[in-house]
Every structure is written in structure tokens, then in C-alpha cells.
PQR file with spaces between the fields and no chain letter, atoms N, CA, C, O and H, PARSE charges and radii, in Angstrom:
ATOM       1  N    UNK     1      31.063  108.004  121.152 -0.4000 1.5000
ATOM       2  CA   UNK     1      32.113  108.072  120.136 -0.0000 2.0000
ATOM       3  C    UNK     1      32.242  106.697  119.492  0.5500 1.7000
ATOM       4  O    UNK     1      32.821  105.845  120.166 -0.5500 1.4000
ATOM       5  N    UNK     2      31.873  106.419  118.513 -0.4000 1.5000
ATOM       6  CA   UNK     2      31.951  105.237  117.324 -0.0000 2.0000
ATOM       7  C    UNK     2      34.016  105.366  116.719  0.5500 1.7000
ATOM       8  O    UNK     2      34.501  106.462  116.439 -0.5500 1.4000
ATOM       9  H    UNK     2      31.403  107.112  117.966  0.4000 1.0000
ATOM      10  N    UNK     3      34.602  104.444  116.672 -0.4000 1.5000
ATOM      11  CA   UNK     3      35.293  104.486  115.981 -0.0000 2.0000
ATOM      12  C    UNK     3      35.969  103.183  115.166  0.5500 1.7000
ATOM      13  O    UNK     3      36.480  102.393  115.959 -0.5500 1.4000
ATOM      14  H    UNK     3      34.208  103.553  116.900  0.4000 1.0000
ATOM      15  N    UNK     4      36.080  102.803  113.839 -0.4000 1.5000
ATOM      16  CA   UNK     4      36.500  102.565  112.452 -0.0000 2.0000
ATOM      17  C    UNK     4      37.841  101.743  112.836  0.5500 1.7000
ATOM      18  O    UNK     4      38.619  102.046  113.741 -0.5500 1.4000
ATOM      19  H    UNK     4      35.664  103.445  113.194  0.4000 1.0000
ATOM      20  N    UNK     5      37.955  100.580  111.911 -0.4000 1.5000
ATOM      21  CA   UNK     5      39.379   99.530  112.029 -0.0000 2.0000
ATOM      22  C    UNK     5      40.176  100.566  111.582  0.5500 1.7000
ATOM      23  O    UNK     5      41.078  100.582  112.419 -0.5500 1.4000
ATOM      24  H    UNK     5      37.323  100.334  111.176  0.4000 1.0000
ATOM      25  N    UNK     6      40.354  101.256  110.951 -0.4000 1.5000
ATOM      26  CA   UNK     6      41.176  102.111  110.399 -0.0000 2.0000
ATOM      27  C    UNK     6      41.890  103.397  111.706  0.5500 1.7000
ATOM      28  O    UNK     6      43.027  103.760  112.009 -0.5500 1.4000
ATOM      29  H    UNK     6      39.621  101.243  110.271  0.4000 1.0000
ATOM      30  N    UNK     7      40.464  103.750  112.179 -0.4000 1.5000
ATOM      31  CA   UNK     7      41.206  104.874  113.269 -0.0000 2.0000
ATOM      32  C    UNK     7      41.790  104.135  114.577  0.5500 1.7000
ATOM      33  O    UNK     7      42.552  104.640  115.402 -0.5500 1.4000
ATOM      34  H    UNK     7      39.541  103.455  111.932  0.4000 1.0000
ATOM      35  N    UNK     8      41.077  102.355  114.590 -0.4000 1.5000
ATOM      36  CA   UNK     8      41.503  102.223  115.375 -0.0000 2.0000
ATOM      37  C    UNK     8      43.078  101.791  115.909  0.5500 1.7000
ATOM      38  O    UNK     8      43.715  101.814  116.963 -0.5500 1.4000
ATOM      39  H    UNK     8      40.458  101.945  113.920  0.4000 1.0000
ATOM      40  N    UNK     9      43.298  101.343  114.343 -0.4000 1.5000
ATOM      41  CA   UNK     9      44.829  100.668  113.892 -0.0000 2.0000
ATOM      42  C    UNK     9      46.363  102.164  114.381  0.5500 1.7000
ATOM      43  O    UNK     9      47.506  102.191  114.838 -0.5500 1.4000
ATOM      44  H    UNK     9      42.781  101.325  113.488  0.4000 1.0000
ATOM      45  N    UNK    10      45.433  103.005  113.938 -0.4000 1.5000
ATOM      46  CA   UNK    10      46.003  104.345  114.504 -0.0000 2.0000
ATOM      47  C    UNK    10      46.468  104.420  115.692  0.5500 1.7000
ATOM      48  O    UNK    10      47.682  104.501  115.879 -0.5500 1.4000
ATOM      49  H    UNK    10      44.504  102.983  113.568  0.4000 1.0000
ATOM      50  N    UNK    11      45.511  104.406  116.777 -0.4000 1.5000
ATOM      51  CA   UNK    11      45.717  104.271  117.685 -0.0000 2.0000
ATOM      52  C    UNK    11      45.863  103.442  119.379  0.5500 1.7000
ATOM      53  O    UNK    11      45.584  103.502  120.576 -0.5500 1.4000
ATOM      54  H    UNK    11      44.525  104.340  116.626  0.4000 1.0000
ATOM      55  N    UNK    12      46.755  102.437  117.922 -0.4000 1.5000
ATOM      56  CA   UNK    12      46.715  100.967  119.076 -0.0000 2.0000
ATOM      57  C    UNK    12      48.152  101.339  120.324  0.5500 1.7000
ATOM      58  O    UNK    12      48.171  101.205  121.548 -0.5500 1.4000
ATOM      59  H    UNK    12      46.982  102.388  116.949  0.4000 1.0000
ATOM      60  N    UNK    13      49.253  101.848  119.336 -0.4000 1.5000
ATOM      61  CA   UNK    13      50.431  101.971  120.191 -0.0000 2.0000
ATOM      62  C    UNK    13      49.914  102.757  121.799  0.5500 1.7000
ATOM      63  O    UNK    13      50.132  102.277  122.912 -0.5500 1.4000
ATOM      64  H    UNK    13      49.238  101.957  118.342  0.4000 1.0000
ATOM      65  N    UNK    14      49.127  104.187  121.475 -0.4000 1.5000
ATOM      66  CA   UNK    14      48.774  104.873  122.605 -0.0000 2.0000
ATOM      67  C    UNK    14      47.745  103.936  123.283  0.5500 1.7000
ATOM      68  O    UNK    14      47.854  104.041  124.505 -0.5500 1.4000
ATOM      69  H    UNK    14      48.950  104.577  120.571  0.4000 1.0000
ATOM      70  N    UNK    15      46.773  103.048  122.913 -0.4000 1.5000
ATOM      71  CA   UNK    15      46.092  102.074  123.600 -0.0000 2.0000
ATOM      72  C    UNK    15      46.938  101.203  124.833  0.5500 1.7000
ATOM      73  O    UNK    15      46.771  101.173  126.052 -0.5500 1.4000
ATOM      74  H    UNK    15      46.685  102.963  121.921  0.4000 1.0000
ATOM      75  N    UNK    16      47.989  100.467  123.866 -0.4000 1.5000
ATOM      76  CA   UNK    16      48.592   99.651  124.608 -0.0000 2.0000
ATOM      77  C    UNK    16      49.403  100.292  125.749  0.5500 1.7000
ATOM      78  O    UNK    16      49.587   99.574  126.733 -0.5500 1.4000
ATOM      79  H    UNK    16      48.124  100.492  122.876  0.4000 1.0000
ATOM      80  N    UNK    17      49.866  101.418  125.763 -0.4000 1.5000
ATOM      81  CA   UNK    17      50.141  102.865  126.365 -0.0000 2.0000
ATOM      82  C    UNK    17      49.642  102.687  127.523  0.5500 1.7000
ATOM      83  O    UNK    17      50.355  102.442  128.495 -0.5500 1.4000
ATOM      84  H    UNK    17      49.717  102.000  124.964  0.4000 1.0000
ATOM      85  N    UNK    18      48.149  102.798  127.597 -0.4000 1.5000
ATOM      86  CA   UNK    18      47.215  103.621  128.463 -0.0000 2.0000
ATOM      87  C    UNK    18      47.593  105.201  128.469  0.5500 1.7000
ATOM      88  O    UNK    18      47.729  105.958  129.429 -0.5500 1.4000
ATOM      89  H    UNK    18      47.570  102.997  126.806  0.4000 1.0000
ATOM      90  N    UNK    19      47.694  105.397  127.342 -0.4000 1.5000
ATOM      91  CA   UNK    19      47.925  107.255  127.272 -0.0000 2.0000
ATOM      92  C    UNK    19      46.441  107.633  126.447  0.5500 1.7000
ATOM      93  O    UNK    19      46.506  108.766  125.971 -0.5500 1.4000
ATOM      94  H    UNK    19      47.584  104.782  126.562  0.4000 1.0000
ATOM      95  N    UNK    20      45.096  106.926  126.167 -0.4000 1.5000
ATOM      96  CA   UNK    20      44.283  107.698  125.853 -0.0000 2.0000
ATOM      97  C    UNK    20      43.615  108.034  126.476  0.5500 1.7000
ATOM      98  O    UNK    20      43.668  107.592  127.624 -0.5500 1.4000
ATOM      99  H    UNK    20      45.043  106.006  126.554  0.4000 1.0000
ATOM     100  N    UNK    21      42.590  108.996  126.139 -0.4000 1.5000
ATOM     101  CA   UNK    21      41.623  109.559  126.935 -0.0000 2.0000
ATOM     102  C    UNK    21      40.124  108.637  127.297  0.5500 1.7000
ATOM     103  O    UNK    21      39.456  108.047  126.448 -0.5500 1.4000
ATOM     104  H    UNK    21      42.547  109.355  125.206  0.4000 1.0000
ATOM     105  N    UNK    22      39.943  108.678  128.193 -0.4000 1.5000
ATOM     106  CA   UNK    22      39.001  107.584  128.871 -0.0000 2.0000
ATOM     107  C    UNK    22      38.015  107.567  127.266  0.5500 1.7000
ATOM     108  O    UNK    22      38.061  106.541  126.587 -0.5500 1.4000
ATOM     109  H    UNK    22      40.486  109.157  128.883  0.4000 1.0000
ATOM     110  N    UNK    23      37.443  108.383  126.941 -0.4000 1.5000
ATOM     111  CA   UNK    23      36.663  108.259  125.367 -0.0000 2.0000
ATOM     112  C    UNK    23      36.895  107.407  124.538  0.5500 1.7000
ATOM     113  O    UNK    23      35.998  106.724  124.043 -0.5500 1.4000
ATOM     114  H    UNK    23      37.406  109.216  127.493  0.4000 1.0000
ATOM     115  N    UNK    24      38.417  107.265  124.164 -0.4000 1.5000
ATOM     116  CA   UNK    24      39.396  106.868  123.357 -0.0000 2.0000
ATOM     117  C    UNK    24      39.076  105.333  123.264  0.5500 1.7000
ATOM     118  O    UNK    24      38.642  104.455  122.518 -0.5500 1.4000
ATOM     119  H    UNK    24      39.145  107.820  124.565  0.4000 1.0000
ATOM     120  N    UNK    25      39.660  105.636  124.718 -0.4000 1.5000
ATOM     121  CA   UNK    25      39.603  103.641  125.442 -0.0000 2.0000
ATOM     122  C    UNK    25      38.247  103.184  125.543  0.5500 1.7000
ATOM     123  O    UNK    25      38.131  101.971  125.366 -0.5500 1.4000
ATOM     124  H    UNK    25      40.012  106.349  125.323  0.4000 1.0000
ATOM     125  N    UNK    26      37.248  103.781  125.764 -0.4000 1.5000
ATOM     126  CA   UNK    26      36.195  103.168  125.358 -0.0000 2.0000
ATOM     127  C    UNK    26      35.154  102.872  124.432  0.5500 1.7000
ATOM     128  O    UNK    26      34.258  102.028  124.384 -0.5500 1.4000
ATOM     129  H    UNK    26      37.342  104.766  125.907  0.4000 1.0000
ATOM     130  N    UNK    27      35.634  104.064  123.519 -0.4000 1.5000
ATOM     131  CA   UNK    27      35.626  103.504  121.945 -0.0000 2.0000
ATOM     132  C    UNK    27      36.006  101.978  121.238  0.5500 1.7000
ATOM     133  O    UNK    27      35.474  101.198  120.449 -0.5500 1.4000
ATOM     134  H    UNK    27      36.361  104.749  123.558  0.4000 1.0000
ATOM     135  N    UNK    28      37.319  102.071  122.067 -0.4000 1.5000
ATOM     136  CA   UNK    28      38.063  101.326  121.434 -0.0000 2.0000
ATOM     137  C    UNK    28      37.724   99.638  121.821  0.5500 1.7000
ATOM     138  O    UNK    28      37.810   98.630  121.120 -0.5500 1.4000
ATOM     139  H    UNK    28      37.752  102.705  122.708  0.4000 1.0000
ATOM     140  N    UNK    29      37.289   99.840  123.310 -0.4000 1.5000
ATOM     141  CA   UNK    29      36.926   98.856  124.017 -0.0000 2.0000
ATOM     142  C    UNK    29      35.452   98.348  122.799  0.5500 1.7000
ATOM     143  O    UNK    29      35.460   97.402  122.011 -0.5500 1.4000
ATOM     144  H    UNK    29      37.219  100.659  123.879  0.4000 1.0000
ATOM     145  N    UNK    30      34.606   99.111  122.983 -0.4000 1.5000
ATOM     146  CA   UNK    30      32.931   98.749  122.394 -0.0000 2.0000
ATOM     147  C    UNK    30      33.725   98.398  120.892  0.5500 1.7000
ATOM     148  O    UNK    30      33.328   97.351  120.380 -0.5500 1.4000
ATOM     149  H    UNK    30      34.600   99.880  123.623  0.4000 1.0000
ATOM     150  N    UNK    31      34.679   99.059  120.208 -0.4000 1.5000
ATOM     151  CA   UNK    31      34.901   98.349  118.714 -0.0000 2.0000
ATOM     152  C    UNK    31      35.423   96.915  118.523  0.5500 1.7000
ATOM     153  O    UNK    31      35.409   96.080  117.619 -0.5500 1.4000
ATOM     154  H    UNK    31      35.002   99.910  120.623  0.4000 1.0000
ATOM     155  N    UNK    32      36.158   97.059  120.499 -0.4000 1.5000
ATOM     156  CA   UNK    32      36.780   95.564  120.090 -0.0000 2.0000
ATOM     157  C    UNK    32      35.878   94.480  120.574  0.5500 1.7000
ATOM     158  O    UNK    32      36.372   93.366  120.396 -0.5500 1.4000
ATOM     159  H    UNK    32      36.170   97.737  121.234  0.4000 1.0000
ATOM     160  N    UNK    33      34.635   94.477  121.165 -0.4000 1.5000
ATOM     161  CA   UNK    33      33.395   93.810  121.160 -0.0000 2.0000
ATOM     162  C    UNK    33      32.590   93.532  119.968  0.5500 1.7000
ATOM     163  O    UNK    33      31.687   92.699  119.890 -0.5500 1.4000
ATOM     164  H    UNK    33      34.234   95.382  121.310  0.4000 1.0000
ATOM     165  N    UNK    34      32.997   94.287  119.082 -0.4000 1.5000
ATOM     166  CA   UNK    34      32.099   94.066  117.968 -0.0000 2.0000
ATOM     167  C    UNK    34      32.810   93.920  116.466  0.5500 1.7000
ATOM     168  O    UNK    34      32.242   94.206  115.412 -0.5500 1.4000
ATOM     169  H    UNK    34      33.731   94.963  119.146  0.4000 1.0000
ATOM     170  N    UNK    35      34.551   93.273  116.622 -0.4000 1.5000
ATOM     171  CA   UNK    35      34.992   93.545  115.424 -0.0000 2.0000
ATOM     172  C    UNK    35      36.265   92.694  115.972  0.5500 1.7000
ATOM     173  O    UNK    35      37.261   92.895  116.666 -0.5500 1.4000
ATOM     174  H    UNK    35      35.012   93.041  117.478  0.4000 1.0000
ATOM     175  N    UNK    36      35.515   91.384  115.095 -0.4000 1.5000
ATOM     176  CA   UNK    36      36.553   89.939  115.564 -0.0000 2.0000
ATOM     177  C    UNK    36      37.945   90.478  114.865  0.5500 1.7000
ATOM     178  O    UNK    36      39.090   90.306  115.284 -0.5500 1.4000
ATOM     179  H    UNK    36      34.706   91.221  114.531  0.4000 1.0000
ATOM     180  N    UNK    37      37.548   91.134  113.754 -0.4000 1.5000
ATOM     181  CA   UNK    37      39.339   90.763  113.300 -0.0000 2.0000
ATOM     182  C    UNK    37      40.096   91.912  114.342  0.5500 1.7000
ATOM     183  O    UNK    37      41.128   91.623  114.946 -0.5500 1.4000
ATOM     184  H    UNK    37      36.618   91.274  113.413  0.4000 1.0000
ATOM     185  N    UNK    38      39.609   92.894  114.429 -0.4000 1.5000
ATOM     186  CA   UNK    38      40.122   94.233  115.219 -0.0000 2.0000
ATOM     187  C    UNK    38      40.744   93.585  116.833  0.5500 1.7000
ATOM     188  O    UNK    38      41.824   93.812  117.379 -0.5500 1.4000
ATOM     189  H    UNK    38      38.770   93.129  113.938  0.4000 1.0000
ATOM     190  N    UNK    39      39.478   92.638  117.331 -0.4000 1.5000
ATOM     191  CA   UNK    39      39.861   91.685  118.335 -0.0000 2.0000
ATOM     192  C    UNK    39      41.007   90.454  118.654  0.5500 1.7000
ATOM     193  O    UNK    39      41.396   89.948  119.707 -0.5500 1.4000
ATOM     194  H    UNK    39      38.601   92.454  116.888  0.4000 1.0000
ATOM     195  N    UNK    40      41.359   90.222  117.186 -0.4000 1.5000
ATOM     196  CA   UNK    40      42.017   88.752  116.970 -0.0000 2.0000
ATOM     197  C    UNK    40      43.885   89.576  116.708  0.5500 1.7000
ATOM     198  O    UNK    40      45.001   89.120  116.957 -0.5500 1.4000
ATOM     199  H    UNK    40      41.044   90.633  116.331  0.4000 1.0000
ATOM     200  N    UNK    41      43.355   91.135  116.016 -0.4000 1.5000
ATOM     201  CA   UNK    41      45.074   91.889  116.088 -0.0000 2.0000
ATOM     202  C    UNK    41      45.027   92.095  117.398  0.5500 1.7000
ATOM     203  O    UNK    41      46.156   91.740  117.737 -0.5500 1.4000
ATOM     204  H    UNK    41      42.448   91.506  115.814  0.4000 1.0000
ATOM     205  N    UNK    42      44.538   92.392  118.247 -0.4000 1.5000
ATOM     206  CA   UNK    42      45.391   93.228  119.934 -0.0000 2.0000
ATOM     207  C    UNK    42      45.410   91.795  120.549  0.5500 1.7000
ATOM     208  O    UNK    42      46.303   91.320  121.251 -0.5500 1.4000
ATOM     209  H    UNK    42      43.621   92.680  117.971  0.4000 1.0000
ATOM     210  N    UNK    43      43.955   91.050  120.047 -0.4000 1.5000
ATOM     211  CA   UNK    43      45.228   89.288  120.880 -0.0000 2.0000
ATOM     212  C    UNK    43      46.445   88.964  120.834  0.5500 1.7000
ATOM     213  O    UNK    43      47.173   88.500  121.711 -0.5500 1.4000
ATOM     214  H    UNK    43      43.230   91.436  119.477  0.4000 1.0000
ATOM     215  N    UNK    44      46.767   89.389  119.103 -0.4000 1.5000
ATOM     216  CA   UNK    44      47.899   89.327  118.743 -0.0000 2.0000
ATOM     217  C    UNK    44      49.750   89.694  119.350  0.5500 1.7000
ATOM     218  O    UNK    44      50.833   89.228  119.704 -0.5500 1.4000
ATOM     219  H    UNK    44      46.175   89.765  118.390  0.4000 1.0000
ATOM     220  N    UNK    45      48.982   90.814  119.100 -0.4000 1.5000
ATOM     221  CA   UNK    45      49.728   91.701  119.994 -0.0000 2.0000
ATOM     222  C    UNK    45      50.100   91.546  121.674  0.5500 1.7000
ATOM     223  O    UNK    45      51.218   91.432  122.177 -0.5500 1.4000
ATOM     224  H    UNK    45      48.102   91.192  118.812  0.4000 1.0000
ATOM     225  N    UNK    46      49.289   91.569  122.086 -0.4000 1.5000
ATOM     226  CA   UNK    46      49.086   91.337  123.391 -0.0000 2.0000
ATOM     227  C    UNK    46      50.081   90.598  123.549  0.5500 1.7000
ATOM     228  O    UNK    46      50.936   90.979  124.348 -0.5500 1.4000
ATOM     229  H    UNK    46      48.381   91.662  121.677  0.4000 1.0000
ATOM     230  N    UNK    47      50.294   89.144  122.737 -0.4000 1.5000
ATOM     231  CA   UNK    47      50.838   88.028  122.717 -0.0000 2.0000
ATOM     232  C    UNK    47      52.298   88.128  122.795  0.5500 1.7000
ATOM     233  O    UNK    47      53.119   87.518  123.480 -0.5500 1.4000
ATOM     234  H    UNK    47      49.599   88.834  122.088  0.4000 1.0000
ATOM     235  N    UNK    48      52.424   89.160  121.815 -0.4000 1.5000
ATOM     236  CA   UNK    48      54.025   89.569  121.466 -0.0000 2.0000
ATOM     237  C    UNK    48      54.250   90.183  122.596  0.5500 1.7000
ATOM     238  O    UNK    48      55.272   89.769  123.142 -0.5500 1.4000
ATOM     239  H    UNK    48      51.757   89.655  121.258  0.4000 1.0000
ATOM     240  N    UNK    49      53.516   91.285  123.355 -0.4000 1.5000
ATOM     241  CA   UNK    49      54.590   92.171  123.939 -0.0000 2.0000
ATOM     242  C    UNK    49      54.183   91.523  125.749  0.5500 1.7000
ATOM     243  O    UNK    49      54.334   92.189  126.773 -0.5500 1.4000
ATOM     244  H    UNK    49      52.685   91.622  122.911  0.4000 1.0000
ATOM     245  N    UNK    50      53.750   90.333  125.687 -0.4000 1.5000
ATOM     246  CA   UNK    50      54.098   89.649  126.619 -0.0000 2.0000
ATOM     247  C    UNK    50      55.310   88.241  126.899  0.5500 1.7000
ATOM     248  O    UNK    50      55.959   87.686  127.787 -0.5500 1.4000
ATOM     249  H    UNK    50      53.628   89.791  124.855  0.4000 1.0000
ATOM     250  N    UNK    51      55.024   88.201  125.445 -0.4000 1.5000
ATOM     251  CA   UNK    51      56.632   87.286  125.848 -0.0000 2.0000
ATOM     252  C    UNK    51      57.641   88.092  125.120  0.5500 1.7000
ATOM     253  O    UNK    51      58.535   87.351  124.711 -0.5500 1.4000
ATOM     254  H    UNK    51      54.498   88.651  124.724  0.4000 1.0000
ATOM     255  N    UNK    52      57.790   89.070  124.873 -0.4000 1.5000
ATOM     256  CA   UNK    52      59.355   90.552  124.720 -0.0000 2.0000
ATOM     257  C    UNK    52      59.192   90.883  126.657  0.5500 1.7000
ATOM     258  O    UNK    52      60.284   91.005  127.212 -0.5500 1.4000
ATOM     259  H    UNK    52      57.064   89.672  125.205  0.4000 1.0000
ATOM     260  N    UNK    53      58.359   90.968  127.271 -0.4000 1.5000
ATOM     261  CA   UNK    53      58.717   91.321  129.088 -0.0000 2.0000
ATOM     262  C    UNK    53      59.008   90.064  129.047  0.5500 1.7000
ATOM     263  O    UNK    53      60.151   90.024  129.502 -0.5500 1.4000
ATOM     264  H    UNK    53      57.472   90.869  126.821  0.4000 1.0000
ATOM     265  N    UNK    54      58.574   88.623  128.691 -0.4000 1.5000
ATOM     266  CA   UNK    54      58.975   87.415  129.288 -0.0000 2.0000
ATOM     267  C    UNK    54      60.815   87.480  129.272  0.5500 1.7000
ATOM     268  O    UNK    54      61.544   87.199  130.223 -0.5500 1.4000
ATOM     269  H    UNK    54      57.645   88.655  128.322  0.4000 1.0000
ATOM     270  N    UNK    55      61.231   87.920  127.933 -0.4000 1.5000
ATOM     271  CA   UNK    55      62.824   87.736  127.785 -0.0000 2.0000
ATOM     272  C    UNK    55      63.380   88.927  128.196  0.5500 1.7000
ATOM     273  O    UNK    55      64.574   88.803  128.471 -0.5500 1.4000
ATOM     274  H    UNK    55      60.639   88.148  127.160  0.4000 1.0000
ATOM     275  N    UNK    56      62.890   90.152  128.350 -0.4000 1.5000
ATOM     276  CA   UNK    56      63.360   91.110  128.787 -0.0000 2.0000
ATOM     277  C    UNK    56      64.168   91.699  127.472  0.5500 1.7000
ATOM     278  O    UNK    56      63.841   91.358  126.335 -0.5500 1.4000
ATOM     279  H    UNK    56      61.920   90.253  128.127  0.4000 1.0000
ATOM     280  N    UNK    57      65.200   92.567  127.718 -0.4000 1.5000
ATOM     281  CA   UNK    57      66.055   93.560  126.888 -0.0000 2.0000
ATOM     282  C    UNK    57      67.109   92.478  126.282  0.5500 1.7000
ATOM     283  O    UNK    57      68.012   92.123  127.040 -0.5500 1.4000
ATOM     284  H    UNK    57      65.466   92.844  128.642  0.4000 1.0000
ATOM     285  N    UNK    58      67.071   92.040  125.239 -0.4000 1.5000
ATOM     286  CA   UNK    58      68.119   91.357  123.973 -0.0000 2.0000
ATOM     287  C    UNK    58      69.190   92.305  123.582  0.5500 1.7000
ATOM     288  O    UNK    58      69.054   93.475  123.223 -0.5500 1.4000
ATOM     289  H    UNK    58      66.338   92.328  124.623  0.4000 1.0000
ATOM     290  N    UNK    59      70.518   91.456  123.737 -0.4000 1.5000
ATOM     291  CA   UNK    59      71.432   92.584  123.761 -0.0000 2.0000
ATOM     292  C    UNK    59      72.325   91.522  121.679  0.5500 1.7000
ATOM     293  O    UNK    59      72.885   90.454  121.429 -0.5500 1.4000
ATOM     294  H    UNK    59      70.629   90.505  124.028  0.4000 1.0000
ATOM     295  N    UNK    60      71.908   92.679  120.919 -0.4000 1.5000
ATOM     296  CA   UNK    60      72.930   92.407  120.006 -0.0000 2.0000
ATOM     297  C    UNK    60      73.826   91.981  119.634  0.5500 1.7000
ATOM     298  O    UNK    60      74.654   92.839  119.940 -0.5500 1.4000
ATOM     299  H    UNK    60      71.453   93.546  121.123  0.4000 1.0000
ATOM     300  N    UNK    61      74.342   91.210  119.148 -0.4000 1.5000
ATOM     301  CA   UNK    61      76.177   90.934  118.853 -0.0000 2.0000
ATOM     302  C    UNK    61      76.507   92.526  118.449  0.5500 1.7000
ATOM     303  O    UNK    61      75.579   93.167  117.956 -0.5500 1.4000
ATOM     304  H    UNK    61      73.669   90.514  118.900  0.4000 1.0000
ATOM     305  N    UNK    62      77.596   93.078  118.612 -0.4000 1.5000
ATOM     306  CA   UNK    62      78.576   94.004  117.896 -0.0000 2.0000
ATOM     307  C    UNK    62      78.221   93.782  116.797  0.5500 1.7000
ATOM     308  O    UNK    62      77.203   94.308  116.345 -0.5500 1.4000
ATOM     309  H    UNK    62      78.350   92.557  119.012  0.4000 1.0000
ATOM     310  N    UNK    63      79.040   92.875  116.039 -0.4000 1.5000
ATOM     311  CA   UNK    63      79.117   92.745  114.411 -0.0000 2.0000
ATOM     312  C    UNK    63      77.748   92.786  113.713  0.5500 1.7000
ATOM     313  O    UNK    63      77.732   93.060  112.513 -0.5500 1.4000
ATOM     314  H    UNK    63      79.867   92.448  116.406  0.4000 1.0000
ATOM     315  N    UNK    64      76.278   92.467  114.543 -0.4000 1.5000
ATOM     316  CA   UNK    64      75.080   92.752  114.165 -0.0000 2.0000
ATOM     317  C    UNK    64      74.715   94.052  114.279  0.5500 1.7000
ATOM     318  O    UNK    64      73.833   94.381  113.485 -0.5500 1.4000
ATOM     319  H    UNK    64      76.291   92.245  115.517  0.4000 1.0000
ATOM     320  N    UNK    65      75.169   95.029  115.123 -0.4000 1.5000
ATOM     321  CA   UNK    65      75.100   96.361  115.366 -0.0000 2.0000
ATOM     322  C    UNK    65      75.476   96.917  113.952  0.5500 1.7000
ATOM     323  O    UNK    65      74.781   97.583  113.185 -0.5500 1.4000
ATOM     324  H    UNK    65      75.885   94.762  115.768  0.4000 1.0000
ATOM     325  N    UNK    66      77.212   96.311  113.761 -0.4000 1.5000
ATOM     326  CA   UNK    66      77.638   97.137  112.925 -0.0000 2.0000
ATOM     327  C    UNK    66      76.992   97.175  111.050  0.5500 1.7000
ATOM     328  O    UNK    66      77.046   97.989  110.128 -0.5500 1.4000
ATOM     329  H    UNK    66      77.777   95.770  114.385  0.4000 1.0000
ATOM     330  N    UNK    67      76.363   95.660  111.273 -0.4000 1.5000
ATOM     331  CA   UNK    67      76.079   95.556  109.990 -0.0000 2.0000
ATOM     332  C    UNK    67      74.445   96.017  110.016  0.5500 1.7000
ATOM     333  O    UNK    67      73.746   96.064  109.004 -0.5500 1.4000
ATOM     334  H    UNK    67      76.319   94.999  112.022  0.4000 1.0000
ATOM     335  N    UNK    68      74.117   96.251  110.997 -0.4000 1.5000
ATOM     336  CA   UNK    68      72.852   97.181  111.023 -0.0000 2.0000
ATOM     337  C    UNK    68      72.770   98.378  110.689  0.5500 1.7000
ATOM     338  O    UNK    68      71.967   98.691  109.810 -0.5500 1.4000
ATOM     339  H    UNK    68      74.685   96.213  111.819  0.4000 1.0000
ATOM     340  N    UNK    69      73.555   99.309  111.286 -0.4000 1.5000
ATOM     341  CA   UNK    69      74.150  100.734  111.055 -0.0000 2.0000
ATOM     342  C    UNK    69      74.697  101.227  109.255  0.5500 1.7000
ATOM     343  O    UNK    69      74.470  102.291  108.678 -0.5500 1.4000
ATOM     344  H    UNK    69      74.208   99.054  112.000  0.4000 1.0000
ATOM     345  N    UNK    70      75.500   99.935  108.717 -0.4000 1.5000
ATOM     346  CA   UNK    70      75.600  100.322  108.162 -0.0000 2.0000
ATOM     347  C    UNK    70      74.934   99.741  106.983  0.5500 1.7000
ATOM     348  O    UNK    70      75.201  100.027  105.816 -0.5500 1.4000
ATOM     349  H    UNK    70      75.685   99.071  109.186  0.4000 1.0000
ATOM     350  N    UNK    71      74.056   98.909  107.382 -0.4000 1.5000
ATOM     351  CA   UNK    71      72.573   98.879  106.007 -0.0000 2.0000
ATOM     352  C    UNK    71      71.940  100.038  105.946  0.5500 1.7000
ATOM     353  O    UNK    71      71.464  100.285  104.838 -0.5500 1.4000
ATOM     354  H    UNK    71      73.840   98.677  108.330  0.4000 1.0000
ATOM     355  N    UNK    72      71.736  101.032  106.981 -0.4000 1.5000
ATOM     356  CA   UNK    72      71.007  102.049  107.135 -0.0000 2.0000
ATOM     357  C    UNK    72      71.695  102.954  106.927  0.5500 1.7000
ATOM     358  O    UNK    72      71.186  104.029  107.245 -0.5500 1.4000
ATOM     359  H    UNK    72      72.123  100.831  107.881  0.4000 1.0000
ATOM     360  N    UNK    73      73.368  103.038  106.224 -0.4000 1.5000
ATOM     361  CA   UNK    73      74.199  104.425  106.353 -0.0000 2.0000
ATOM     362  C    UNK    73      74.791  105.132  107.488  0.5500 1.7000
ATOM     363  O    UNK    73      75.415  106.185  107.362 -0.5500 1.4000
ATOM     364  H    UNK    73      73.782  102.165  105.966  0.4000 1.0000
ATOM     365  N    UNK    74      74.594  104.567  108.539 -0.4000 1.5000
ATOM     366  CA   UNK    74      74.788  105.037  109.601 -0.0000 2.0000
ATOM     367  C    UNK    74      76.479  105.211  109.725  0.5500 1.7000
ATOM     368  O    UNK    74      77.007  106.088  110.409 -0.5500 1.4000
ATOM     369  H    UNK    74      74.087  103.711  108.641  0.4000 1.0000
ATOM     370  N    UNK    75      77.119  104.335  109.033 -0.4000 1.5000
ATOM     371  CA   UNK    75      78.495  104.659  109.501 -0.0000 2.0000
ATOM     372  C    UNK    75      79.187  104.276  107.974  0.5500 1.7000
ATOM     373  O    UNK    75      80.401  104.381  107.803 -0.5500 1.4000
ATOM     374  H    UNK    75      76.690  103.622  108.477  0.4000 1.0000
């Protein structure tokens, strides 16, 4: 199975997951051997969602809640 920066951008969230199918992941693996920029985004990444576990769960101000909610209509 060959797969494309495009299909692979698709399916980075379920990558980072480990919810694909062994195929999937090793598609994805052989594309990211051979496709620096495809390689240089999940470094990327990687990067981020290791220091978001470094700080753990960020808790909002209220008044940022509220002016969140209601940029979006929410209230």
C-alpha cells in the first residue's frame, strides 16, 4: 500500500491514535522514510503533543470561557 502527503495529512490524528490498521501504519511509516517534509510535520507534532502531557489539562479563567462561548454564540 503506497500512500500520498495528502492521504497522509488525513490520517495523522488516527496515526497519532494508534487506531490504524497495521497497513495504514505502515504505509505511513515507509512514506515517512521517504518524504522529509511529511517527516519534519509529525516531528512537529510530536513536539506539541509532548509538551501539552508535559503541562497536563489548562484550566481557563471563567471570564475566558465566557468570552469564548459567546464569540461562538453560545450564550
Amino acid at each position: 500500500m503506497k500512500i500520498q502527503c495528502d492521504q497522509l495529512a488525513s490520517l495523522l490524528p488516527e496515526f497519532f491514535d494508534g487506531t490504524l490498521s497495521t497497513d495504514q501504519t505502515d504505509a505511513a511509516l515507509d512514506h515517512f522514510a521517504t518524504c522529509e517534509s511529511c517527516r519534519l510535520t509529525v516531528d512537529e507534532l510530536e513536539g506539541v503533543r509532548t509538551l501539552a502531557g508535559e503541562y497536563g489539562r489548562l484550566e481557563l479563567p471563567s471570564d475566558a470561557k465566557d468570552r469564548i462561548r459567546r464569540s461562538i454564540g453560545l450564550d
